[in-house]
C-alpha positions in Angstrom: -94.2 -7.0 -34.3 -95.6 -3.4 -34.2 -92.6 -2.1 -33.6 -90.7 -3.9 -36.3 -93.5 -2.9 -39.4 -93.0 0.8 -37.9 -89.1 0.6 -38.1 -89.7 -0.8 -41.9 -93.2 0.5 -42.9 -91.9 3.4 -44.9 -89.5 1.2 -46.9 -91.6 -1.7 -47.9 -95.3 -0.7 -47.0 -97.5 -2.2 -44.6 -99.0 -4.9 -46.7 -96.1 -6.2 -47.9 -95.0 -6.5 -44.4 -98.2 -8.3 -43.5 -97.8 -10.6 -45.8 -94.0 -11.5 -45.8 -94.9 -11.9 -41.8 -97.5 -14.6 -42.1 -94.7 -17.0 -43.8 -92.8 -16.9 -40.4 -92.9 -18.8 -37.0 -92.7 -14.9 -35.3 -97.2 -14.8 -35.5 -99.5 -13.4 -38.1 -101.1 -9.5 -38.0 -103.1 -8.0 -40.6 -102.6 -4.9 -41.9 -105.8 -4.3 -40.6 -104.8 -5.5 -37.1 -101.6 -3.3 -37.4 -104.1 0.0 -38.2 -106.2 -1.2 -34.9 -103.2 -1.3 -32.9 -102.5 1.9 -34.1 -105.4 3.6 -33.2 -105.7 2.1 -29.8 -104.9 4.5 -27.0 -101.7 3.2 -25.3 -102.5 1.4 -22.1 -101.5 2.2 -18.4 -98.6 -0.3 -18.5 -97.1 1.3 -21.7 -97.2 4.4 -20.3 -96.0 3.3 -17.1 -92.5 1.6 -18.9 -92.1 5.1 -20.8 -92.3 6.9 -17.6 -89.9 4.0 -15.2 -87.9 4.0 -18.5 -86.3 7.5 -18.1 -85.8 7.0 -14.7 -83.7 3.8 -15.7 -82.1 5.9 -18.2 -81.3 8.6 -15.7 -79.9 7.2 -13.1 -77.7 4.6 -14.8 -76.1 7.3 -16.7 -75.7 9.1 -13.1 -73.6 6.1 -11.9 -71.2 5.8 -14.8 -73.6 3.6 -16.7 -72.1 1.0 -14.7 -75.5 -0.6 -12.8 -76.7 -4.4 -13.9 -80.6 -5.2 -13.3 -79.2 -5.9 -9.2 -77.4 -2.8 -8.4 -80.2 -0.4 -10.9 -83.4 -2.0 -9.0 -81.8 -1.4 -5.5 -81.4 2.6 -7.2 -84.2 2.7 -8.2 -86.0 1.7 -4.5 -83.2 4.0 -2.5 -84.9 6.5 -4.8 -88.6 5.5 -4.0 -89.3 3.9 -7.1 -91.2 0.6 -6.1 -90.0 -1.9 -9.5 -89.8 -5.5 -9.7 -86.3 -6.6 -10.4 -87.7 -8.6 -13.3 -89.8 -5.4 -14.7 -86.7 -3.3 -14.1 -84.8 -5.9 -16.3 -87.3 -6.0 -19.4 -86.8 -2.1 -19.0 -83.1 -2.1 -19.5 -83.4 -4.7 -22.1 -85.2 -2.7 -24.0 -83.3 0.4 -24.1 -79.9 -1.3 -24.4 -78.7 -0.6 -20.9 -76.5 -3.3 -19.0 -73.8 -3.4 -16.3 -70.1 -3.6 -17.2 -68.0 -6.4 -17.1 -64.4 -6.6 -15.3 -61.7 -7.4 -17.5 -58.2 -9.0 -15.9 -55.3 -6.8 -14.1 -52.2 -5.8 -15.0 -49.1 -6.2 -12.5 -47.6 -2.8 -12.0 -45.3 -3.5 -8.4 -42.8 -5.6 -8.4 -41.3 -7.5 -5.9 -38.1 -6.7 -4.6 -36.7 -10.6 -3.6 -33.6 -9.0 -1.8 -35.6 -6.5 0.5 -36.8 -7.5 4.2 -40.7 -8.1 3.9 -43.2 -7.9 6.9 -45.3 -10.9 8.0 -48.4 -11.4 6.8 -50.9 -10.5 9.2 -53.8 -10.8 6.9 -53.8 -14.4 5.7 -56.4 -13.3 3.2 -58.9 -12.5 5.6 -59.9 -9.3 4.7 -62.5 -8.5 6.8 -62.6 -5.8 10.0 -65.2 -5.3 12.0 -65.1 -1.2 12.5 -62.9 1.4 10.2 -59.4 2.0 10.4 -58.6 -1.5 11.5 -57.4 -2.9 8.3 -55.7 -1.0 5.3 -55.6 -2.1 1.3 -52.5 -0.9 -0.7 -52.2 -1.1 -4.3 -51.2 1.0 -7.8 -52.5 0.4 -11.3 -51.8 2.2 -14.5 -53.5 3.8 -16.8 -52.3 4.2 -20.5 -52.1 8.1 -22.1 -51.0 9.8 -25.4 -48.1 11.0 -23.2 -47.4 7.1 -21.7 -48.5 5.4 -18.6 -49.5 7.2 -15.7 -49.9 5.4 -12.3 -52.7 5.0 -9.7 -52.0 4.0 -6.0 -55.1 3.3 -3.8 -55.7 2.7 -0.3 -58.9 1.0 0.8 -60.5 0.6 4.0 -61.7 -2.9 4.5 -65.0 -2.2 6.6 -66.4 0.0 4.4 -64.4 -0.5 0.9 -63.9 3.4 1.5 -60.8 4.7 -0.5 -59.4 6.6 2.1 -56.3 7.9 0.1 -55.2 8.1 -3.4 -52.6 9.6 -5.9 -51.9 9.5 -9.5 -48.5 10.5 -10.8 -46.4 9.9 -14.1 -43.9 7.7 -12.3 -43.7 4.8 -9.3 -41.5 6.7 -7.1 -42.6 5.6 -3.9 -42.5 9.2 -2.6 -44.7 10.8 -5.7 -47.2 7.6 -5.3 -47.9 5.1 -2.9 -46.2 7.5 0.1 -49.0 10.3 -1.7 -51.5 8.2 -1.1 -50.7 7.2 2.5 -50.4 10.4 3.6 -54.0 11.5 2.3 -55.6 8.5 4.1 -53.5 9.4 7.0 -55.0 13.4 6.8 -58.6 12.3 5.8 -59.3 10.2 9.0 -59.5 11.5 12.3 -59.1 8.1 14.4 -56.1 6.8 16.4 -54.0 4.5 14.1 -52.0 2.5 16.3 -52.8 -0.8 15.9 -54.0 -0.6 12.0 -53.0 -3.3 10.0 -51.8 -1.6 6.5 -51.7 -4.6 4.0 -50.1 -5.0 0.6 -48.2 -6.8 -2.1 -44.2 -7.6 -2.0 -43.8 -4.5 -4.5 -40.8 -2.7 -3.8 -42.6 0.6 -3.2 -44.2 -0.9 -0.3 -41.4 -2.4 1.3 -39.1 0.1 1.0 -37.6 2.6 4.2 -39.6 5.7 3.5 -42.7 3.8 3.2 -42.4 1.6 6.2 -41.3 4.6 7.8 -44.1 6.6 7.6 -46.2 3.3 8.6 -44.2 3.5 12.3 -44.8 7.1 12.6 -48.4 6.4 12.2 -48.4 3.9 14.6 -49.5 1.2 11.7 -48.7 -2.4 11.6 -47.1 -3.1 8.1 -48.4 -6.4 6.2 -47.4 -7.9 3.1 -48.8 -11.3 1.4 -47.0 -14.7 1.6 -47.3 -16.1 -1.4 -47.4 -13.4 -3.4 -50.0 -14.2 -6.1 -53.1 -12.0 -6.6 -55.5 -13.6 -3.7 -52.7 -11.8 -1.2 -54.1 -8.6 -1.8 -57.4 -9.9 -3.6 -59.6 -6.7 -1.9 -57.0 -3.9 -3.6 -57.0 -6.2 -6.7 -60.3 -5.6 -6.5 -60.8 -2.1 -6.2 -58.4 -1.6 -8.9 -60.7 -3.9 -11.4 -63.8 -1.3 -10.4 -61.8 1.6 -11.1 -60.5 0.5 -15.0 -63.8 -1.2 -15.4 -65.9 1.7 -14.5 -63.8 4.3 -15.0 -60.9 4.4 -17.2 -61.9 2.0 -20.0 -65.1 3.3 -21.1 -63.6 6.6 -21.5 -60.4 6.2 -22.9 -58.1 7.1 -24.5 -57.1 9.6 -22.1 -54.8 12.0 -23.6 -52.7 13.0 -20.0 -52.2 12.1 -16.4 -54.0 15.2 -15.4 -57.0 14.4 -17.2 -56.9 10.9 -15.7 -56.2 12.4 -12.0 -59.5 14.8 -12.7 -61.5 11.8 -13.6 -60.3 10.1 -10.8 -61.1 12.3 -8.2 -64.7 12.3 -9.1 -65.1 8.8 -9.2 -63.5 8.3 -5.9 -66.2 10.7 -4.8 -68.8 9.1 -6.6 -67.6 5.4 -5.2 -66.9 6.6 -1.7 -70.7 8.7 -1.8 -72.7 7.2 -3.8 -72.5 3.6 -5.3 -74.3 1.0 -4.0 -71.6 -2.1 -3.2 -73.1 -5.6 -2.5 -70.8 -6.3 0.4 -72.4 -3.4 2.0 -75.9 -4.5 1.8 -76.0 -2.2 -1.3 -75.4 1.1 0.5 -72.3 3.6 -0.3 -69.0 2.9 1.9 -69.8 6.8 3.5 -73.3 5.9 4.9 -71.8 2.4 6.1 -69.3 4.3 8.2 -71.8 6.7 9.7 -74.8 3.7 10.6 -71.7 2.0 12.1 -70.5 5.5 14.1 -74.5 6.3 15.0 -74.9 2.4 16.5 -71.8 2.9 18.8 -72.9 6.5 20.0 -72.5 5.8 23.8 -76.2 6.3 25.2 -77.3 9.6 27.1 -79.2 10.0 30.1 -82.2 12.7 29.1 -81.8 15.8 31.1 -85.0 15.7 32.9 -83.7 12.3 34.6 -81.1 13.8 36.1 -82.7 16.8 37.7 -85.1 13.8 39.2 -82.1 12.3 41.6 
């Protein structure tokens, strides 16, 4: 009610405010209460709000502006900031900050019905239990002033790392998906025989020079059954972050360039430093390193073995 006679005060007076205000089911305040208020130093929890307030402020606009009240109170603790969730709520309320919303996906690979596909080795269980075990394939678009430009990713599923990504002005698998492979293939340093690499029936998938480059590696291709959109549901799903987060809040985008700038940072930014839920809200690059640090084989101290 303070608030709202401030916002209006110099329109219509305090008074008339007053009185217009004691004809409603909002509660009754005198201009004479309103003054009091007024004059009243503003308490410890006030202050305390303002202060928790920017730090809400900062860091949501840090992480794309992306963060609901779940993903901005883990922040906030990560950053030493001791909130209750509900507090942390009220908070963003109040300064008109939420979390985005996923909107639906867009089919950009298509199948090839006359092309040989690979089993599916994944069944929809998208789960590994250390990196490098099972592979995510997928491309989305992105509308520009100069037309579509295409986005292929490829996602590890034990730490929802993208481990490899292109965007190019056409679908050619050698410009896209291949792109992105090969990045993946350069950024990690582990064997690859025995990965699984999973994707939709979409032709660039399936074709020779992709499946090709899978052998070389020593990667087991795998394509869904069915072919509807829980077959590759985890790619789907990375896609859906990336236009959510990303590329509709800050279109248009005028070229593919542009978009592949944008991209790379929030690849960095997604890989470094959002907190995913499946991950016990932690970035994919500090999952992979607690999971590396608890497999460290153990060492016998030095002093031990000058004892023997």
């Amino acid at each position: 009610m303070i608030r709202y006679i401030d916002l209006y005060r110099d329109r219509f007076g305090v008074e008339p405010i007053c009185a217009a205000l004691a004809d409603t089911d909002g509660g009754f305040i005198t201009s004479r209460g309103y003054r009091a208020a007024k004059s009243r130093p503003r308490s410890a929890r006030s202050l305390s709000d303002e202060l928790i307030g920017e730090v809400i402020g900062r860091v949501h606009a840090a992480n794309y502006s992306v963060y609901g009240i779940r993903k901005m109170h883990a922040a906030l603790a990560r950053e030493g900031w001791l909130v209750g969730r509900d507090r942390v709520g009220r908070i963003m309320k109040l300064r008109g900050l939420a979390g985005v919303r996923r909107g639906t996906k867009v089919v950009t690979t298509i199948a090839d019905q006359a092309a040989a596909r690979p089993a599916d080795l994944v069944n929809r269980d998208f789960t590994a239990t250390a990196p490098n075990q099972l592979w995510v394939a997928d491309i989305t678009h992105v509308p520009t002033w100069a037309g579509f430009c295409y986005v292929a990713f490829v996602t590890d599923a034990f730490s929802r790392r993208i481990v490899g990504w292109s965007v190019r002005d056409t679908l050619r698998t050698e410009d896209l998906p291949l792109e992105a492979l090969d990045m993946a293939a350069f950024t990690v340093t582990d064997d690859l025989s025995g990965l699984v690499h999973h994707s939709d029936r979409g032709s660039q998938y399936v074709s020779i020079r992709y499946t090709d480059r899978l052998a070389e590696l020593g990667a087991r291709p795998s394509v869904g059954s069915v072919g509807d959109s829980y077959d590759n549901a985890l790619a789907e799903s990375v896609n859906g972050l990336y236009k959510t987060e990303l590329i509709k809040p800050r279109r248009p985008w005028r070229t593919a360039d542009e978009v592949e700038l944008a991209t790379m940072h929030w690849v960095w930014w997604y890989n470094h430093q959002r907190l995913h839920s499946e991950l016990g809200m932690i970035p994919p690059i500090e999952y992979e390193t607690n999971h590396y640090a608890s497999h460290q084989p153990s060492r016998t101290p030095a002093s031990a073995l000058t004892n023997h």
